[in-house]
N, C-alpha and C positions, 0 to 999 in steps of 0.2 A: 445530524449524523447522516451518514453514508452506506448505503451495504450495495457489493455487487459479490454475490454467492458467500465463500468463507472468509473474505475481506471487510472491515469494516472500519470505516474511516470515520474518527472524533473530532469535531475543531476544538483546541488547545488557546490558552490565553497568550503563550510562549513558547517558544522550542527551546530545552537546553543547551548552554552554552558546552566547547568543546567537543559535540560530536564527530563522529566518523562519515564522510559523505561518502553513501554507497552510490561507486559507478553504474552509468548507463549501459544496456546488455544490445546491441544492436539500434542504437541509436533513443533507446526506451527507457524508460522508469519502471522498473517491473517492481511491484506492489508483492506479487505473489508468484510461485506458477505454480500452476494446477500437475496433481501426482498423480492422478487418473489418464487426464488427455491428454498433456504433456502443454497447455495453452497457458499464458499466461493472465494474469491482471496487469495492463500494461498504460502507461501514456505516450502517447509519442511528441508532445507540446515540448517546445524548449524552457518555459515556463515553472517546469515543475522540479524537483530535487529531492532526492530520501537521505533520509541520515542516522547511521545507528549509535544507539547509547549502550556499548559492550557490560557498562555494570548493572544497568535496568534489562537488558537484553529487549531494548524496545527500540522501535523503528518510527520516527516524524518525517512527517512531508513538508514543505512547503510552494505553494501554487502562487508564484506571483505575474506582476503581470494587470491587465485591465479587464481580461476575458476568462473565462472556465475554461477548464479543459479536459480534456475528453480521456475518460476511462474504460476500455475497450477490452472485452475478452469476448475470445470462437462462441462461448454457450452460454452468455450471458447481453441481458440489452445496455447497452454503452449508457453511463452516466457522466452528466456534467459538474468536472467539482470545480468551485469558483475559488478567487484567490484567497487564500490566509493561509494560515497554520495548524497541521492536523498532527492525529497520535494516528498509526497504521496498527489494525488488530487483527488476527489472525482468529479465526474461531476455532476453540478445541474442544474436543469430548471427550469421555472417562470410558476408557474400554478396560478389562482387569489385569490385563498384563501391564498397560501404563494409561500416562493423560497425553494425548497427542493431537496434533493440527488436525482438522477435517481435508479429508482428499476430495477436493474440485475436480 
């Protein structure tokens, strides 16, 4: 597994079939963006892809490819995810009004 701040990346045995590939934001794979600094969790490898499953409301990556590649945010130290297939997790917490995403 993978963590860079409220992101956290699982390798998967499979990606589901029929997902949604979600577009590139400036040439990037954005993972997250941060609601505090406005920075994202980004790759900028051609390598990589996200894709959402609107009935699981989850989001897979896939890194292919020979090499890792590089996952980069402003306030956090860049990690290298190597190639395979991931689940993208979001970390939430329980405040009492609701349960929602942690602001990076």
């Amino acid at each position: 597994m993978y963590r860079q701040g409220d992101v956290l990346i699982v390798p998967v045995e499979a990606i589901p079939e029929k997902l949604e590939p979600i577009d590139r934001e400036n040439g990037r794979v954005v993972l997250a963006h941060g609601e505090v600094t406005g920075h994202a969790h980004a790759i900028k490898a051609e390598g990589a892809a996200l894709f959402r499953d609107p009935k699981l409301m989850a989001v897979f990556m896939r890194v292919s490819g020979d090499a890792p590649v590089a996952l980069e945010h402003d306030d956090h130290d860049t990690i290298m995810i190597p190639p395979g297939k991931y689940r993208v997790v979001r970390q939430r917490e329980y405040a009492p009004e609701a349960i929602r995403n942690v602001a990076d």
